[in-house]
mmCIF file of the N, C-alpha and C atoms, coordinates in Angstrom:
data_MODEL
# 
_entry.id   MODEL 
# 
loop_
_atom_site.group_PDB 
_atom_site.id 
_atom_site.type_symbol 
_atom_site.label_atom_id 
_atom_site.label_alt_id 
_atom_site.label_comp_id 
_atom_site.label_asym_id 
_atom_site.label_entity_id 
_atom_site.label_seq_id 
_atom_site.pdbx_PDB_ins_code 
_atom_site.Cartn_x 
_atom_site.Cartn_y 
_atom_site.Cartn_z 
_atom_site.occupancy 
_atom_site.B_iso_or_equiv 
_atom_site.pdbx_formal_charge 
_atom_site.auth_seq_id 
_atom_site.auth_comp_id 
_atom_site.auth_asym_id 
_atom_site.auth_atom_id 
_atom_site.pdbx_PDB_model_num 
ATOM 1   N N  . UNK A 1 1  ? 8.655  -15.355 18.300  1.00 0.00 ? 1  UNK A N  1 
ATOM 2   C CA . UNK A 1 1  ? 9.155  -14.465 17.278  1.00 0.00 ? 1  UNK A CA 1 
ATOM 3   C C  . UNK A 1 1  ? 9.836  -15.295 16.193  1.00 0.00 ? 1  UNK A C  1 
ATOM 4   N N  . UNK A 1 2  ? 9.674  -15.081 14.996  1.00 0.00 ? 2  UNK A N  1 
ATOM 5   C CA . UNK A 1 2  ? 10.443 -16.011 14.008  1.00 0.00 ? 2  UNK A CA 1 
ATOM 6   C C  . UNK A 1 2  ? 11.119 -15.337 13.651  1.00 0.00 ? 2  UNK A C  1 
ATOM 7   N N  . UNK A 1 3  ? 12.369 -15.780 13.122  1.00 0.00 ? 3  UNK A N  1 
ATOM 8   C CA . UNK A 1 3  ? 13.792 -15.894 12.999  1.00 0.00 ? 3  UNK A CA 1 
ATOM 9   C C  . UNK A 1 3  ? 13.569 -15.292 11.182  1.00 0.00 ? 3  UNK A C  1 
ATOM 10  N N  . UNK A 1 4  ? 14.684 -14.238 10.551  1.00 0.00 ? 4  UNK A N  1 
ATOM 11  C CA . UNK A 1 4  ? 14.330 -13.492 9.562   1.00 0.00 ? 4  UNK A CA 1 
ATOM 12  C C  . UNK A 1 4  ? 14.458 -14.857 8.731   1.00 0.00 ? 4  UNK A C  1 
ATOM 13  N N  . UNK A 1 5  ? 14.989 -15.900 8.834   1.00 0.00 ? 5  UNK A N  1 
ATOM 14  C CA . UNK A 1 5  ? 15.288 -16.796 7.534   1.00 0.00 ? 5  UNK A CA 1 
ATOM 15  C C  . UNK A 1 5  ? 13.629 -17.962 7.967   1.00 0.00 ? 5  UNK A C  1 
ATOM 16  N N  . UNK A 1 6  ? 13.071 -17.174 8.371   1.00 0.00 ? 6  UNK A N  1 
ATOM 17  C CA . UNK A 1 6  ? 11.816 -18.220 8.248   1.00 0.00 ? 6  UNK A CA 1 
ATOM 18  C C  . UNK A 1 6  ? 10.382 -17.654 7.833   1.00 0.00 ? 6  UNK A C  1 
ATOM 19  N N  . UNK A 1 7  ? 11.254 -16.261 7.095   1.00 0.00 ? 7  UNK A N  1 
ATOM 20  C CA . UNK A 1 7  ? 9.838  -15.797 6.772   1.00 0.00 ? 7  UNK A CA 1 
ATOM 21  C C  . UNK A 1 7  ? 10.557 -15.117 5.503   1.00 0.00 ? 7  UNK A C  1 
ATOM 22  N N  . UNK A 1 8  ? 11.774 -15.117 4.601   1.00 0.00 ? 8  UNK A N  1 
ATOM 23  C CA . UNK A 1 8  ? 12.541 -14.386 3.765   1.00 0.00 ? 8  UNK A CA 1 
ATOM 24  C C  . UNK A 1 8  ? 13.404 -15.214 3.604   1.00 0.00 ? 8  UNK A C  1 
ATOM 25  N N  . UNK A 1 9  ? 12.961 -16.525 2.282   1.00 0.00 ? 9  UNK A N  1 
ATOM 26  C CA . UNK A 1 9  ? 14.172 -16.653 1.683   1.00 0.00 ? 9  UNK A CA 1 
ATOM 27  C C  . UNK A 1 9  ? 14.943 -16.155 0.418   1.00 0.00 ? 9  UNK A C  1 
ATOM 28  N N  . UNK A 1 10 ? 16.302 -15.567 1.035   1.00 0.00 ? 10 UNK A N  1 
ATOM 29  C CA . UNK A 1 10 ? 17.230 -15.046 0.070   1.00 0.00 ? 10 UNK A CA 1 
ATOM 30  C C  . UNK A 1 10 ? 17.890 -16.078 -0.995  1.00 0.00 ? 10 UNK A C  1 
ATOM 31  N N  . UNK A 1 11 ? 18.095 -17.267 -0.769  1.00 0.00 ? 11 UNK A N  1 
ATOM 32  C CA . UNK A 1 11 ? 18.735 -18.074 -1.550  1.00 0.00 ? 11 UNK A CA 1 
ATOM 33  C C  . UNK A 1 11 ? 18.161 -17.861 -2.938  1.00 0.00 ? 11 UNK A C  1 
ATOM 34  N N  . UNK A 1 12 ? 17.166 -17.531 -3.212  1.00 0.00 ? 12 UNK A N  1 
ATOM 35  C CA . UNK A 1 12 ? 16.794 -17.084 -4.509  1.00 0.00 ? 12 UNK A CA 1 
ATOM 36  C C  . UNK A 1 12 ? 17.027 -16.126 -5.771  1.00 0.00 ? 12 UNK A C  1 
ATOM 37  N N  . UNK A 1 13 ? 17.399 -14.903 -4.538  1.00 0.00 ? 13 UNK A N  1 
ATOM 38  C CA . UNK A 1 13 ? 18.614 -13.735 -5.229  1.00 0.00 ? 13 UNK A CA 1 
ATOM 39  C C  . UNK A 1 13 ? 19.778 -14.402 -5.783  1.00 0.00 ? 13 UNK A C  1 
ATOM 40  N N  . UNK A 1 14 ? 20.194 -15.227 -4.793  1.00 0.00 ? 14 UNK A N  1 
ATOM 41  C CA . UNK A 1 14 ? 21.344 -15.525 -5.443  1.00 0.00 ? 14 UNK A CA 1 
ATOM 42  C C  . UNK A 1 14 ? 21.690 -16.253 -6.707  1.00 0.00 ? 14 UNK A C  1 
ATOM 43  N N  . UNK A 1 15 ? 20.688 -16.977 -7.344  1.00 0.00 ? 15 UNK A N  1 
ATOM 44  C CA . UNK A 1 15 ? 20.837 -17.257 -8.908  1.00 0.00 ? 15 UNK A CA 1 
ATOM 45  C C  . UNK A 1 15 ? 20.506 -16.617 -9.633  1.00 0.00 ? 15 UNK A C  1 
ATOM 46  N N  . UNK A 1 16 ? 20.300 -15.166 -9.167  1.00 0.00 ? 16 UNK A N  1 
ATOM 47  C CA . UNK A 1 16 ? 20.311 -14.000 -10.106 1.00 0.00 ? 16 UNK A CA 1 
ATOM 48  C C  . UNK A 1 16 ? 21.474 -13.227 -10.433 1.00 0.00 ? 16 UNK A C  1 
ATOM 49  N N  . UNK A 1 17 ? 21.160 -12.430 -11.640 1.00 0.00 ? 17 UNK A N  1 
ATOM 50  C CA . UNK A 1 17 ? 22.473 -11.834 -12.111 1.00 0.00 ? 17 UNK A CA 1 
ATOM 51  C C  . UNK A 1 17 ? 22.540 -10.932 -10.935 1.00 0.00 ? 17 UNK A C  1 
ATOM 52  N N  . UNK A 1 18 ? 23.563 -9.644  -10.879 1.00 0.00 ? 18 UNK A N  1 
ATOM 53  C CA . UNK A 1 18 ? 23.774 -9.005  -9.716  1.00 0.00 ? 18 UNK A CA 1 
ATOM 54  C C  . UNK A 1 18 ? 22.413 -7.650  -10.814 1.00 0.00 ? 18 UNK A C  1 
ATOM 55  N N  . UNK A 1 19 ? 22.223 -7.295  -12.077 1.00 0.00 ? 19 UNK A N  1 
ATOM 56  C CA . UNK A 1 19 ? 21.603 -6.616  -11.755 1.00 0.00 ? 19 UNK A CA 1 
ATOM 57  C C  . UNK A 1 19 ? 20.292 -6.776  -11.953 1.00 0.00 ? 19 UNK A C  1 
ATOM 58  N N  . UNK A 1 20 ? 20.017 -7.901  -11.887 1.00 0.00 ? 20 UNK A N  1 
ATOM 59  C CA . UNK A 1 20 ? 18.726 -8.628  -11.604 1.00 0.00 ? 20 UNK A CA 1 
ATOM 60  C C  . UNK A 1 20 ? 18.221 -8.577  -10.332 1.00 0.00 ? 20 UNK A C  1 
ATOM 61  N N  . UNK A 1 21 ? 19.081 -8.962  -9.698  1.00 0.00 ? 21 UNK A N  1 
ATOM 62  C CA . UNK A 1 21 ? 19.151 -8.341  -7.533  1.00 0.00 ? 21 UNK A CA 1 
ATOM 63  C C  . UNK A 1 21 ? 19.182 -6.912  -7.359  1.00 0.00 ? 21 UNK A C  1 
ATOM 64  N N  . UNK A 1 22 ? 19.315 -6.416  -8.132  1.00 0.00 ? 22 UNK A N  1 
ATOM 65  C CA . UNK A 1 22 ? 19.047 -5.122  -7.506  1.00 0.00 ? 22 UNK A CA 1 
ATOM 66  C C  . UNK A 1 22 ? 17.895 -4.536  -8.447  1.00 0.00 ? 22 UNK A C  1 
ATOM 67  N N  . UNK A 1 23 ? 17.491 -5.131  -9.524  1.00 0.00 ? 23 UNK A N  1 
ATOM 68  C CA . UNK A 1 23 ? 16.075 -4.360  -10.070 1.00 0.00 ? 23 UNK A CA 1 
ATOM 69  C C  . UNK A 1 23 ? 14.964 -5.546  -8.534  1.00 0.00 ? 23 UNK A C  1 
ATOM 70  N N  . UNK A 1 24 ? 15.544 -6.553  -8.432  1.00 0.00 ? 24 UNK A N  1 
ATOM 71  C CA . UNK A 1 24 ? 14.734 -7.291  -7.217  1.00 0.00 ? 24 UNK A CA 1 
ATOM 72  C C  . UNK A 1 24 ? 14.355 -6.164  -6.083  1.00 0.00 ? 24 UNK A C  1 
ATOM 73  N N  . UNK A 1 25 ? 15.691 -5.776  -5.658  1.00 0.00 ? 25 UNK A N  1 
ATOM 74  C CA . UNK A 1 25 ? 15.831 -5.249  -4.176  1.00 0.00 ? 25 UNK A CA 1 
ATOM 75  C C  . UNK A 1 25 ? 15.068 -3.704  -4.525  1.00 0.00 ? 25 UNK A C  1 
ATOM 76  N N  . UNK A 1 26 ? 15.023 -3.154  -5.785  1.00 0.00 ? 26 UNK A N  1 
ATOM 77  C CA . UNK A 1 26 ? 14.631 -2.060  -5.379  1.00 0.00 ? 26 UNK A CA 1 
ATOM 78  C C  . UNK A 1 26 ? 13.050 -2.040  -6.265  1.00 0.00 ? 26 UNK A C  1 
ATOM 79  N N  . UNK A 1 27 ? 12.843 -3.041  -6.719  1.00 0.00 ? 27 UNK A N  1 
ATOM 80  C CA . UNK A 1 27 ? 10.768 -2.746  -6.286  1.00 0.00 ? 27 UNK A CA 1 
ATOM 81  C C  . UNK A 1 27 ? 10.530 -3.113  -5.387  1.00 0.00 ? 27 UNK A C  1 
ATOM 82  N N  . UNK A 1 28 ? 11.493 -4.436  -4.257  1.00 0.00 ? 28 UNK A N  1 
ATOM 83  C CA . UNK A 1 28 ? 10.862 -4.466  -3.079  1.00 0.00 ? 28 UNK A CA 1 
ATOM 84  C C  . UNK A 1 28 ? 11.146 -3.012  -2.138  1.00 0.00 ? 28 UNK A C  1 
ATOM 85  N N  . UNK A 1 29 ? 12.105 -2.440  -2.467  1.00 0.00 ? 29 UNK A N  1 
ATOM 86  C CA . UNK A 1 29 ? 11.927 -1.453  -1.610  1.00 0.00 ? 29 UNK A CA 1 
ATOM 87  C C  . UNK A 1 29 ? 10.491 -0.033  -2.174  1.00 0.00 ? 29 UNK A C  1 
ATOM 88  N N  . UNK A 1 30 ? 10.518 -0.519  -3.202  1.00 0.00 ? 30 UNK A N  1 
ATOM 89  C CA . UNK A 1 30 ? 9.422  0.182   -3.731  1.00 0.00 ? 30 UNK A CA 1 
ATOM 90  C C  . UNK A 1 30 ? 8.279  -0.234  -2.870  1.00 0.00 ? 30 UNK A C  1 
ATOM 91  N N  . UNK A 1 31 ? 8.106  -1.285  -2.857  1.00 0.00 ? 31 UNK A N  1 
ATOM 92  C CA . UNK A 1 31 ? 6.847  -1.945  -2.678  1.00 0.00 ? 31 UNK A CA 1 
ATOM 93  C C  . UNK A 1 31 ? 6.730  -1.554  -0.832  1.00 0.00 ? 31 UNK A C  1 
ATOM 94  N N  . UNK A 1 32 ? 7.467  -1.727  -0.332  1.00 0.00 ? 32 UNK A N  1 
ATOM 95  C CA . UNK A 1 32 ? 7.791  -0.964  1.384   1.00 0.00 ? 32 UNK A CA 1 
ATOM 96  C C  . UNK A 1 32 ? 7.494  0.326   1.360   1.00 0.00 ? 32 UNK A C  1 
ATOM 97  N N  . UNK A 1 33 ? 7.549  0.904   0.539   1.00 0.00 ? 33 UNK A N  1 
ATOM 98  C CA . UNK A 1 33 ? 7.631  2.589   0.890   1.00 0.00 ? 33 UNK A CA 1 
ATOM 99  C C  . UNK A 1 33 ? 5.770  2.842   0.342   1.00 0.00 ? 33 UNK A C  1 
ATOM 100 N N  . UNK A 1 34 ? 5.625  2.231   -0.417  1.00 0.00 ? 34 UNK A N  1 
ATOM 101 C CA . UNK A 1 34 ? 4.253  1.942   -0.778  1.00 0.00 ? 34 UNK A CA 1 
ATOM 102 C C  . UNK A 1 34 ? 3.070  1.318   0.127   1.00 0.00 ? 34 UNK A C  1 
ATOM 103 N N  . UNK A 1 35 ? 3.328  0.311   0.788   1.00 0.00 ? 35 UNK A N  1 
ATOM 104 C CA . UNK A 1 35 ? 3.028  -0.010  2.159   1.00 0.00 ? 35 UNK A CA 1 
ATOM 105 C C  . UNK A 1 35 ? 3.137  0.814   3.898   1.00 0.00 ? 35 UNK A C  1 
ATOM 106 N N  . UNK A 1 36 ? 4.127  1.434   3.443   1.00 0.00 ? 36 UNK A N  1 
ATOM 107 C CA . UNK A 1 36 ? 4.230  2.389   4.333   1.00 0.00 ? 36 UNK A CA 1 
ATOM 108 C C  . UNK A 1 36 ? 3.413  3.958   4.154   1.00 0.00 ? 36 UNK A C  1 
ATOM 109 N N  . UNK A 1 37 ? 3.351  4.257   3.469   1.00 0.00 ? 37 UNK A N  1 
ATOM 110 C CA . UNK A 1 37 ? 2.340  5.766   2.686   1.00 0.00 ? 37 UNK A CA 1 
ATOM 111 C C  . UNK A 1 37 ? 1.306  4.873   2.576   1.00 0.00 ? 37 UNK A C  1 
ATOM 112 N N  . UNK A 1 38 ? 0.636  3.753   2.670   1.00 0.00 ? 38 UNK A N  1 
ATOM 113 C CA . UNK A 1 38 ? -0.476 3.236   3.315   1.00 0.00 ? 38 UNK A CA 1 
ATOM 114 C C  . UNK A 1 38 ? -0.944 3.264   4.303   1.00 0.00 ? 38 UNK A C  1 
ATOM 115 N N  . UNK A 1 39 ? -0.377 3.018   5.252   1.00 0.00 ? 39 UNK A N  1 
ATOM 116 C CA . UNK A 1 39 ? -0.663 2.649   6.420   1.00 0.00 ? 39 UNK A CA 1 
ATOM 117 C C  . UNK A 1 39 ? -0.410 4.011   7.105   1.00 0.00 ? 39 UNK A C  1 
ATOM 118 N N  . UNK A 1 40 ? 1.271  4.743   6.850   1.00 0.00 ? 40 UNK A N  1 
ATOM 119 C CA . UNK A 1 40 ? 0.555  6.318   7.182   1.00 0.00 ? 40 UNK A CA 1 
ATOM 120 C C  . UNK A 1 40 ? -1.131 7.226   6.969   1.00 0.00 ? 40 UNK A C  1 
ATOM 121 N N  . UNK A 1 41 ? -1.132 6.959   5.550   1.00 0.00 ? 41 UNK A N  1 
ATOM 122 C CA . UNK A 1 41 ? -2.607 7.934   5.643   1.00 0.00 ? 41 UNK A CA 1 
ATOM 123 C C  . UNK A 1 41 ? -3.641 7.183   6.202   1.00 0.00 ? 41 UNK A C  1 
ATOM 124 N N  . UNK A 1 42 ? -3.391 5.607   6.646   1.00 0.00 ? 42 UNK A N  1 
ATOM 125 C CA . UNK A 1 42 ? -4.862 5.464   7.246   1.00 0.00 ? 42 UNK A CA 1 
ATOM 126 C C  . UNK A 1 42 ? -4.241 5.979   8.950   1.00 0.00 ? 42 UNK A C  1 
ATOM 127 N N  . UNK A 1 43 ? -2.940 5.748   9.315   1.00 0.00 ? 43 UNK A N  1 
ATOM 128 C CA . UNK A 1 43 ? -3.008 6.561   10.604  1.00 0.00 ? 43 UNK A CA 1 
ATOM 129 C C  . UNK A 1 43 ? -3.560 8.024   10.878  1.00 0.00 ? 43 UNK A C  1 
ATOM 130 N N  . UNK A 1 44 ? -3.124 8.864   9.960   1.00 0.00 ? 44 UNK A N  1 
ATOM 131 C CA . UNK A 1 44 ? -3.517 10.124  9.806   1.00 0.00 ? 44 UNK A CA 1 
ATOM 132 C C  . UNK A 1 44 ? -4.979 10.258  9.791   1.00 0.00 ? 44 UNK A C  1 
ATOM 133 N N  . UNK A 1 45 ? -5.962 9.282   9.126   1.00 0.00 ? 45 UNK A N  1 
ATOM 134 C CA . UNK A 1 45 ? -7.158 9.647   9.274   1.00 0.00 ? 45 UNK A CA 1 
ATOM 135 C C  . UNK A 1 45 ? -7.684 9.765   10.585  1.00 0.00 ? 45 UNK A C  1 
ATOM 136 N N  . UNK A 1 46 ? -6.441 8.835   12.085  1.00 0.00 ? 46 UNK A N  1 
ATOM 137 C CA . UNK A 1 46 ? -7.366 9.021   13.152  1.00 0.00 ? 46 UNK A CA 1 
ATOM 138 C C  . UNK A 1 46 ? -6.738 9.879   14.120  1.00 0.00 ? 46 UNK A C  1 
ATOM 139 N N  . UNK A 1 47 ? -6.863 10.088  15.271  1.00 0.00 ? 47 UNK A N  1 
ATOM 140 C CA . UNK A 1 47 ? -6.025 10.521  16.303  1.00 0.00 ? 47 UNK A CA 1 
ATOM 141 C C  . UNK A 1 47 ? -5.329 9.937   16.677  1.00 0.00 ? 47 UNK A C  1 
ATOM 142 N N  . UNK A 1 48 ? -4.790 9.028   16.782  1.00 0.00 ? 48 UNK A N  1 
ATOM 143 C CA . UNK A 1 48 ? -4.138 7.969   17.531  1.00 0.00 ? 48 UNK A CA 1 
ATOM 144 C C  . UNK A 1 48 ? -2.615 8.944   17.905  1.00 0.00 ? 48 UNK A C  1 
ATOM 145 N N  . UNK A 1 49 ? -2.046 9.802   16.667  1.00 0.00 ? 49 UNK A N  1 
ATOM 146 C CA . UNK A 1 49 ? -1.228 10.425  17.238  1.00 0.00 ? 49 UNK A CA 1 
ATOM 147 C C  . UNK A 1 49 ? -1.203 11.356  18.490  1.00 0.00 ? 49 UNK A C  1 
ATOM 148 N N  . UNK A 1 50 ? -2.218 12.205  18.769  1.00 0.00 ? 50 UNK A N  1 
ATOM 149 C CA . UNK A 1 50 ? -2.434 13.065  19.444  1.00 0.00 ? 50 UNK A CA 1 
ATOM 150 C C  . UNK A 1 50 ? -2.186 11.996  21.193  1.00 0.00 ? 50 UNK A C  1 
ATOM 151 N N  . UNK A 1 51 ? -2.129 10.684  21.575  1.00 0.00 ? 51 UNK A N  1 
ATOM 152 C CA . UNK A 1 51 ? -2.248 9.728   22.353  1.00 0.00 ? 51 UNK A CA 1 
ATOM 153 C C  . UNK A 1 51 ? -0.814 10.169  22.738  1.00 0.00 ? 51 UNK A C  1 
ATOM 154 N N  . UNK A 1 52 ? 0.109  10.205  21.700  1.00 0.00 ? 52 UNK A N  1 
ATOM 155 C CA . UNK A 1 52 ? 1.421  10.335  22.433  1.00 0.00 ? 52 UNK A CA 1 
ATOM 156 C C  . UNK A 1 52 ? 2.110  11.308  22.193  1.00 0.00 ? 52 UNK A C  1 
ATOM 157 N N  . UNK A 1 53 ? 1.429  12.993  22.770  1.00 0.00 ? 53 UNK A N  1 
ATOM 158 C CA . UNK A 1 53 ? 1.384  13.964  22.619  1.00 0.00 ? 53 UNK A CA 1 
ATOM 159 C C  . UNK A 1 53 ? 2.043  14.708  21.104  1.00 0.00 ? 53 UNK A C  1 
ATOM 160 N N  . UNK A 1 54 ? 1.541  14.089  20.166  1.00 0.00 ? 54 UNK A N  1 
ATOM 161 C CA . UNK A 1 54 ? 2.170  14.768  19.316  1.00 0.00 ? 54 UNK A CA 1 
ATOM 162 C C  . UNK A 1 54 ? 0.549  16.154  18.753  1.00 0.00 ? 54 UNK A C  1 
ATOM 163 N N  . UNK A 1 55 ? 1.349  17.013  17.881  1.00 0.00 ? 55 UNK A N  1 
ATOM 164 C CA . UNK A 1 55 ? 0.568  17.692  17.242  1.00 0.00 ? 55 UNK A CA 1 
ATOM 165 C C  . UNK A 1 55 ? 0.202  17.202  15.648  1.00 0.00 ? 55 UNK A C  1 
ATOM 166 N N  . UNK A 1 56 ? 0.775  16.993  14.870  1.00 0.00 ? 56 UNK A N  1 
ATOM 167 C CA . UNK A 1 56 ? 0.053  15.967  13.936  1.00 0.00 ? 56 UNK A CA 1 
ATOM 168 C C  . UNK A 1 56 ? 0.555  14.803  13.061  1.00 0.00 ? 56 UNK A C  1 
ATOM 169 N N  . UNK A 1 57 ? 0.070  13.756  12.626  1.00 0.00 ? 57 UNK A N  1 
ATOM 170 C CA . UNK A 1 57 ? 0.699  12.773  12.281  1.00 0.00 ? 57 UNK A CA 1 
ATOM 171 C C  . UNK A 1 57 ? 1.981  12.842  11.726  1.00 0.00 ? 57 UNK A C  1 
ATOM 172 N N  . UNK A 1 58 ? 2.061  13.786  10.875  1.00 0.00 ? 58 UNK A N  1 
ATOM 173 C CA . UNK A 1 58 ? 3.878  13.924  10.206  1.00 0.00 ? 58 UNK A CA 1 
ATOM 174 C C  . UNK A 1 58 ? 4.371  13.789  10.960  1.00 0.00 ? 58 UNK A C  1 
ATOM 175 N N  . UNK A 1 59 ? 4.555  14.820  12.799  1.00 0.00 ? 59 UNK A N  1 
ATOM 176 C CA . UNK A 1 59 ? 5.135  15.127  13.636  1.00 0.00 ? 59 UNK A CA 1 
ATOM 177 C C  . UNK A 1 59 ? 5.306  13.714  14.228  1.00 0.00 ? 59 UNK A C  1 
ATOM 178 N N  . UNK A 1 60 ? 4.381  12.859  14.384  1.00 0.00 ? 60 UNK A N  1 
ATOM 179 C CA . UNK A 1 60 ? 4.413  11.795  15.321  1.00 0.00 ? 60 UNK A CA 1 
ATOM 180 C C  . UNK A 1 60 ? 5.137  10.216  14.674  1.00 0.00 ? 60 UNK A C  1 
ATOM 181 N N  . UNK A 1 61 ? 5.245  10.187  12.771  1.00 0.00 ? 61 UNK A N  1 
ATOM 182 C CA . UNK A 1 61 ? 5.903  9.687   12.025  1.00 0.00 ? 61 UNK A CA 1 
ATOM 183 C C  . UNK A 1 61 ? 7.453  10.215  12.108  1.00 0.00 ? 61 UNK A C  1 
ATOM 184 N N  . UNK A 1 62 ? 7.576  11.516  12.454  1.00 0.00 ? 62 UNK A N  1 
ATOM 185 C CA . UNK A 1 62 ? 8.686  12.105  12.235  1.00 0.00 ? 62 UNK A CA 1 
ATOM 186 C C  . UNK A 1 62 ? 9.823  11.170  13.666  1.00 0.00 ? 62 UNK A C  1 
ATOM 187 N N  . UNK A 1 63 ? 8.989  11.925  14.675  1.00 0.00 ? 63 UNK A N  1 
ATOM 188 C CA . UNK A 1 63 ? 9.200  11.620  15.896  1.00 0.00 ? 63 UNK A CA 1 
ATOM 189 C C  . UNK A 1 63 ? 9.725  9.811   16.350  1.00 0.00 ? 63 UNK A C  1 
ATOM 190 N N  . UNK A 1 64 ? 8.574  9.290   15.592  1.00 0.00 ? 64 UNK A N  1 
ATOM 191 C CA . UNK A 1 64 ? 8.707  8.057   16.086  1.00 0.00 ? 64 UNK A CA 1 
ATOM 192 C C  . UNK A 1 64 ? 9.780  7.083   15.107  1.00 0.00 ? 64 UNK A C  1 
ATOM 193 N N  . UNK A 1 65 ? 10.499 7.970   14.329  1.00 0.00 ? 65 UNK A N  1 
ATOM 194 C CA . UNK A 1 65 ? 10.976 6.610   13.399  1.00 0.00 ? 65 UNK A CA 1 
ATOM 195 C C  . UNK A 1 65 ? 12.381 7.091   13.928  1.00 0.00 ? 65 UNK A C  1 
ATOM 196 N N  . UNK A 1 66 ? 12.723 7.844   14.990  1.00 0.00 ? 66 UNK A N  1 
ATOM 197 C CA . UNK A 1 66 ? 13.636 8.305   15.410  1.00 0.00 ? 66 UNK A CA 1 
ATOM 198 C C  . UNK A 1 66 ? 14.380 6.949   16.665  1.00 0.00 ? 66 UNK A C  1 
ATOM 199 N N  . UNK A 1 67 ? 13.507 6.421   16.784  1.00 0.00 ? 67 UNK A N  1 
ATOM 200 C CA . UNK A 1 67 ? 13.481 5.279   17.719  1.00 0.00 ? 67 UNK A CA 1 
ATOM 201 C C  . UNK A 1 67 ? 14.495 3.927   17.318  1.00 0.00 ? 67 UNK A C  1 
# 
């Protein structure tokens, strides 16, 4: 398993202004939520939810991020 500072270096934020770090931090969070509503609708295209008794993918996104 690698260690978060070997796959994310931050030292780079830091010679940014502060609201330079946060137009940073929030297209990357853009860019996550975008990746994520990816990879949801290709789950949704299959059953895979119905495997761990859910009734449909929302339910089983809902369910599982509860974890």
């Amino acid at each position: 398993m690698l260690a978060t500072q070997d796959v994310c270096d931050i030292e780079p934020l830091a010679e940014l202004t502060r609201r330079e770090r946060l137009i940073a931090r929030a297209r990357g969070m853009a860019m996550d939520h975008l990746l994520f509503a990816k990879e949801a609708a290709e789950f949704a295209a299959t059953n895979e939810y119905e495997e761990d008794g859910s009734v449909t993918p929302i339910d089983w996104i809902r369910v599982a991020r509860s974890f």
